[in-house]
C-alpha positions in Angstrom: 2.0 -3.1 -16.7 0.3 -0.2 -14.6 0.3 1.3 -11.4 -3.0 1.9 -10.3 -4.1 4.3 -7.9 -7.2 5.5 -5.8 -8.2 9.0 -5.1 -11.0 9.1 -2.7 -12.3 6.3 -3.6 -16.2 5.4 -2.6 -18.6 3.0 -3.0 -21.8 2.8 -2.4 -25.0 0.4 -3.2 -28.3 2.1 -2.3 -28.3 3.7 0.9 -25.3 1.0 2.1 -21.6 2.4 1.7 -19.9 -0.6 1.1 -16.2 1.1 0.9 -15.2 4.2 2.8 -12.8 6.3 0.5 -10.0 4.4 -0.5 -7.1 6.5 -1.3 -4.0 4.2 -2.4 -1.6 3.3 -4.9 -0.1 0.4 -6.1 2.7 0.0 -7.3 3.9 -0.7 -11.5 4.4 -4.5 -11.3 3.8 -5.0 -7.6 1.7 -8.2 -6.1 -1.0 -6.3 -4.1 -3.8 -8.2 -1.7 -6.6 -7.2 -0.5 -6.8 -9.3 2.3 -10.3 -9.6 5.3 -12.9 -11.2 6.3 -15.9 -12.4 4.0 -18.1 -9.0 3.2 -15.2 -6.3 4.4 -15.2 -5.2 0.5 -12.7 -6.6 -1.1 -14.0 -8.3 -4.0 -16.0 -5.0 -4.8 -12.7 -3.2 -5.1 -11.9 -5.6 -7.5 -14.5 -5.2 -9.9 -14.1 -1.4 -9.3 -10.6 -1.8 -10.6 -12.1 -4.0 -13.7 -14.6 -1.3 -14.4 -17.4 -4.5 -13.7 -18.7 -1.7 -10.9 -18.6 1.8 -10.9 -17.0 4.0 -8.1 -19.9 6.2 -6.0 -17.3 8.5 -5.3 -13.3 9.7 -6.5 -11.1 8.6 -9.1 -9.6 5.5 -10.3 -6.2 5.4 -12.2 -4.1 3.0 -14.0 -0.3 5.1 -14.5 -1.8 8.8 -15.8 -5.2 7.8 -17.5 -8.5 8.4 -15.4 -10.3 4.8 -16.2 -13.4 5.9 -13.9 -15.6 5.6 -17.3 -13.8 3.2 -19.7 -15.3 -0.5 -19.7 -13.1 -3.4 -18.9 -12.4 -4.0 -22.2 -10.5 -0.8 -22.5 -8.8 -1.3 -19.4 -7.1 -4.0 -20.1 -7.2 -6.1 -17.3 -7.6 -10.0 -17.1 -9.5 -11.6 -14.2 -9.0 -14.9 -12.5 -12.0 -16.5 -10.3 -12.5 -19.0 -8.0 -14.6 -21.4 -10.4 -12.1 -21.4 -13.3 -14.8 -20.1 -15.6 -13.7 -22.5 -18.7 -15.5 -23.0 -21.7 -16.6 -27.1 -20.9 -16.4 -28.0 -24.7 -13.6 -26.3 -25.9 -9.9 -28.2 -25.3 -7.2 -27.0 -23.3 -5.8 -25.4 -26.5 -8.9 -23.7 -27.9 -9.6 -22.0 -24.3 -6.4 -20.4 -24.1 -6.8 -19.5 -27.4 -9.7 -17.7 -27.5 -8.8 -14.5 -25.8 -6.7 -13.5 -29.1 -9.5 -15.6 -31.3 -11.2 -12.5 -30.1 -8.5 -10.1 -31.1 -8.8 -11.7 -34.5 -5.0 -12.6 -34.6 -3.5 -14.7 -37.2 -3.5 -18.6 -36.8 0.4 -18.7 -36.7 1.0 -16.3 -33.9 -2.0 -17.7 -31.6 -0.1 -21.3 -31.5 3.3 -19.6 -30.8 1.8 -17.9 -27.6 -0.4 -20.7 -26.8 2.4 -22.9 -26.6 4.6 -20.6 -25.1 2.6 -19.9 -22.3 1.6 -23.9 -21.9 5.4 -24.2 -21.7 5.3 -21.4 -18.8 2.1 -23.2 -16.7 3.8 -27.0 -17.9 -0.1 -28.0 -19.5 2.2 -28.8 -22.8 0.9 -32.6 -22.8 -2.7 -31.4 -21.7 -3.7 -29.1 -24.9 -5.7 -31.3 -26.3 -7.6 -32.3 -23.2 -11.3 -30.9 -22.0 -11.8 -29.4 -18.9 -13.8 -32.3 -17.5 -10.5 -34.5 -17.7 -8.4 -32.2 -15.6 -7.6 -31.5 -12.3 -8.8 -28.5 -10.0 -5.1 -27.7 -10.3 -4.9 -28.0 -14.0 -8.0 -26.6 -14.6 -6.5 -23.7 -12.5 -3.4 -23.2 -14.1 -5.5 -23.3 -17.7 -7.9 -20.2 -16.4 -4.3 -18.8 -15.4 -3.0 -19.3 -19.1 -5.8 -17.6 -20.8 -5.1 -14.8 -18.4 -1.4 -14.4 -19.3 -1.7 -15.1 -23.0 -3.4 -11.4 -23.4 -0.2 -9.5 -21.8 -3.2 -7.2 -19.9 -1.6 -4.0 -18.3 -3.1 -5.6 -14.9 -4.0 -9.1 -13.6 -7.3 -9.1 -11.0 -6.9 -12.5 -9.4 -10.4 -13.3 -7.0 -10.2 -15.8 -4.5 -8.4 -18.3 -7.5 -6.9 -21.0 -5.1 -10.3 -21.3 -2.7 -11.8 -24.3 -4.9 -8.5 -26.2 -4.6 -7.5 -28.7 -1.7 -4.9 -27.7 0.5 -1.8 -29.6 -0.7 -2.7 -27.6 -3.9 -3.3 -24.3 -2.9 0.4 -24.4 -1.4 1.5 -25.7 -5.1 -0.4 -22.9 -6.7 0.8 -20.1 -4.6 4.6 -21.2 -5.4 3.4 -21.4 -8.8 1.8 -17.8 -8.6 4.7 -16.1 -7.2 7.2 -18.2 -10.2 4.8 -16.4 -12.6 5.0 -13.2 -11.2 8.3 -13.1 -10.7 8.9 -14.2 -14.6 6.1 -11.6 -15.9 6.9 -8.7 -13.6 3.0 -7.5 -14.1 0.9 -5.6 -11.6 -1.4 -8.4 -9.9 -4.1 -7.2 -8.0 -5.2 -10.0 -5.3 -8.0 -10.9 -2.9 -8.6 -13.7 -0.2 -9.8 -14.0 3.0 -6.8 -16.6 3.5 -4.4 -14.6 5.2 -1.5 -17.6 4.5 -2.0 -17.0 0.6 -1.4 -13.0 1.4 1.5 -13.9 3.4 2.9 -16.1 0.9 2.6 -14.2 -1.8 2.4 -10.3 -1.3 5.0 -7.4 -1.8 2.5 -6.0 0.3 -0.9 -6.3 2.1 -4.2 -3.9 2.4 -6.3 -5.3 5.5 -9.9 -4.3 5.1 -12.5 -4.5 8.0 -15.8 -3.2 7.0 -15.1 -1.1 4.0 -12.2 0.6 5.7 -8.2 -0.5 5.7 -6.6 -0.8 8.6 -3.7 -1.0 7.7 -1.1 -1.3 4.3 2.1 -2.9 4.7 4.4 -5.7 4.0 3.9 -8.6 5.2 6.5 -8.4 7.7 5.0 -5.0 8.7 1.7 -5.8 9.2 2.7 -9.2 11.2 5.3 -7.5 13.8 3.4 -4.4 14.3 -0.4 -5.0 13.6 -1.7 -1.0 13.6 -4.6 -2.3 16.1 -6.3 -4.7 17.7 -8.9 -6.0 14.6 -5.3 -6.4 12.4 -3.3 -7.9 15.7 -6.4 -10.1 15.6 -6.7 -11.4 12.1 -3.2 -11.9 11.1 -1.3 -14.8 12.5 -3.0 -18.5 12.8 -3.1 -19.2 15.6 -4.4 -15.6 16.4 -2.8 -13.2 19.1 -3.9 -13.4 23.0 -5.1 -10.5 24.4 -6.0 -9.8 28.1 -6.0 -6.6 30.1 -3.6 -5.2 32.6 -3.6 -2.4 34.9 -1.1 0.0 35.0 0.2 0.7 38.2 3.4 2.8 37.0 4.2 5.2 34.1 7.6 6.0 33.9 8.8 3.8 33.5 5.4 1.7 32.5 4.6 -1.1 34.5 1.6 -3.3 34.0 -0.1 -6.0 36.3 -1.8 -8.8 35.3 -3.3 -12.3 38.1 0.0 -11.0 40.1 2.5 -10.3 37.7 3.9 -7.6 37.1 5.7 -6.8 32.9 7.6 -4.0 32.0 7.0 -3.5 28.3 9.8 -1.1 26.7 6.9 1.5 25.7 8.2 5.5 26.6 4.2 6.5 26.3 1.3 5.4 27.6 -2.4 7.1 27.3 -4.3 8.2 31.1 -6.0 4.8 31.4 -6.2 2.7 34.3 -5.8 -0.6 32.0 -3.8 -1.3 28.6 -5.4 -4.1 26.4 -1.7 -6.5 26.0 -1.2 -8.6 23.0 1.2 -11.3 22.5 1.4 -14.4 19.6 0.6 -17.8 20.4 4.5 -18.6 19.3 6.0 -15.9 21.5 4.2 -17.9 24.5 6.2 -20.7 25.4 5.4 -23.4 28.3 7.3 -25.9 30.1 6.8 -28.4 32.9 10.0 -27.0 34.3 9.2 -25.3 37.3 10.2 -21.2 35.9 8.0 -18.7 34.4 4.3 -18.1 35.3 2.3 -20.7 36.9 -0.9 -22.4 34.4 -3.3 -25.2 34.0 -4.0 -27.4 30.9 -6.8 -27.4 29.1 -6.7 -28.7 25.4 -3.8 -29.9 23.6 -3.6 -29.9 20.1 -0.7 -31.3 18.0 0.4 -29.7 14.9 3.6 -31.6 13.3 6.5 -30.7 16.1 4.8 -27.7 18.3 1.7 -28.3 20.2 -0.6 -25.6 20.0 -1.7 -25.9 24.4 -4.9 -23.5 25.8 -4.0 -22.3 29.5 -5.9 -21.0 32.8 -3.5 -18.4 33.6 -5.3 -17.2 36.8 -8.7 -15.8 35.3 -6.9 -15.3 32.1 -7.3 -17.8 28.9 -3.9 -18.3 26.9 -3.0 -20.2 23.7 0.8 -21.3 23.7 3.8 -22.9 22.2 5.3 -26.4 23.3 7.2 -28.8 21.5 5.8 -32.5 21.2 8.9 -33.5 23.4 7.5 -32.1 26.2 4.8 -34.8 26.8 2.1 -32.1 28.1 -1.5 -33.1 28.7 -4.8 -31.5 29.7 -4.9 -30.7 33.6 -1.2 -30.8 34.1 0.5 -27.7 35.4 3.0 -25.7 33.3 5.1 -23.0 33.4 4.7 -20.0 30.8 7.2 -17.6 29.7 6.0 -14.4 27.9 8.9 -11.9 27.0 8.2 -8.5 27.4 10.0 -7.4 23.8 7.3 -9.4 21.8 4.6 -8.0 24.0 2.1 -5.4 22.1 0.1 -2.8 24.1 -3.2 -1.2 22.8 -5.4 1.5 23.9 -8.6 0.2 25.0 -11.0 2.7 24.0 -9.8 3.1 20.5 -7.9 -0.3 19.7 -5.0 1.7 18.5 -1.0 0.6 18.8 0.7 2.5 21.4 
């Protein structure tokens, strides 16, 4: 196990600077993500952290050794990709056997660990099987073995559940966070799905264009997104935003197609307007005749809750109902929006206030 940490870190291809100087550290046996949007980065952090690219700029660490030089076999790291990456005429067995093949370890010892971590990944009654007569799941899970079998001081896990359907990838992140939890190693993760980062982080780096924006736990980064790109990204469906002017200070009072909120903010910047956040879940609508008056436009119907777009006024919201509710597209509803789960934002910068 290692901690890993970034001083300054920069990367740069050509004239492009892909990553903007990264300082961070993670923590000895912590589940890290790197979590954004396709091209914000995060892979090439990654293989920064493998030593498959070298840094442009500052100082990579894993615990008290500078590894800016060494090659990813003197690292020590294990990487697992998206596309498995098995050897297609070698058996279950032989795969996850070759990483200490390699290490030229005696016969007797590779088919303890092999076994041992089959038992760990349940593949036991799938050694002698090819690659071709598995499962993306299986197949997974093998790629996952050979990882573990090596004991690596750090485990660099890119976009592994992406090929899988999405019954599986739920299977595979419990499965993930089992493992972890059994082999208390540093995993260092990246996805643009921000469920998997949700599901299976200690905590989160969000990157937007080489930058993060913000590093957190999950709970952190969910309840009080640092600005508007985070506020934005996190959270399926994502948050609402509209504007509001503010037509007191103290204490702040905001108005929005004639109503008026009182968010529990003490300060405010000199702006006419406040950009206003809120979660599709913390909108709720009702045919009941209370709360803000809306239109229907689309309906959608996930399990229980329906996910319901509304004309509030000039304003286009995304809200909460439940299926008992019987709501459909041109009816009028009623929304309720409570101040507490409102989040304000400077307009200019996109900052939290």
């Amino acid at each position: 196990m290692a901690e890993i940490r970034f001083e300054r870190v920069r990367k740069s291809f050509k004239d492009v600077l892909v990553i903007k100087e990264i300082s961070l550290t993670i923590r000895d046996g912590e589940f890290f993500t790197f979590l954004g949007p396709s091209g914000c980065g995060k892979s090439t952090i990654l293989n920064m952290i493998a030593g498959l690219e070298p840094v442009t700029g500052g100082r990579i660490y894993f615990d008290q050794d500078l590894v800016n030089d060494l090659s990813p076999k003197e690292r020590d790291v294990a990487m697992v990709f998206q596309s498995y990456a098995l050897y297609p005429h070698m058996t279950v067995y032989e795969n996850m056997a070759f990483p200490l093949r390699m290490k030229r370890i005696d016969r007797e010892r590779i088919d303890r660990e092999v076994k041992r971590t089959a038992a760990i990944l349940g593949l036991e009654g799938l050694l002698q099987r090819k690659p071709k007569e598995l499962s993306g799941g299986q197949r997974q899970r093998v790629a996952l073995g050979r990882a573990i079998i090596r004991r690596p001081r750090v485990f660099l896990m890119d976009e592994p559940l992406s090929n899988l359907d999405a019954r599986l990838r739920v299977e595979m992140r419990a499965e993930l966070k089992r493992l972890h939890r059994e082999l208390k190693t540093t995993v260092v993760y990246v996805t643009h799905d921000q469920a998997e980062a949700m599901g299976l982080s200690e905590r989160i780096a969000v990157l937007h264009r080489g930058e993060i924006q913000q590093c957190g736990s999950p709970l952190q980064i969910y309840s009080r997104p640092r600005n508007t790109f985070v506020a934005g990204f996190i959270g399926s469906p994502s948050m609402n935003f509209f504007e509001a002017e503010v037509i007191s200070r103290s204490p702040l009072r905001l108005r929005r197609d004639g109503v008026v909120f009182e968010p529990p903010v003490t300060a405010a910047p000199e702006a006419e307007t406040l950009l206003v956040g809120i979660r599709p879940e913390d909108v709720t609508l009702s045919v009941e005749e209370t709360g803000i008056r809306a239109v229907v436009d689309i309906v959608e119907m996930e399990g229980p809750v329906l996910w319901v777009d509304v004309r509030w006024g000039e304003t286009r919201l995304k809200a909460k109902a439940s299926v008992g509710e019987g709501i459909s597209p041109g009816e009028t509803v009623h929304l309720r929006m409570p101040v507490e789960r409102l989040h304000l934002f400077d307009p200019g910068t996109g900052l939290r206030l």
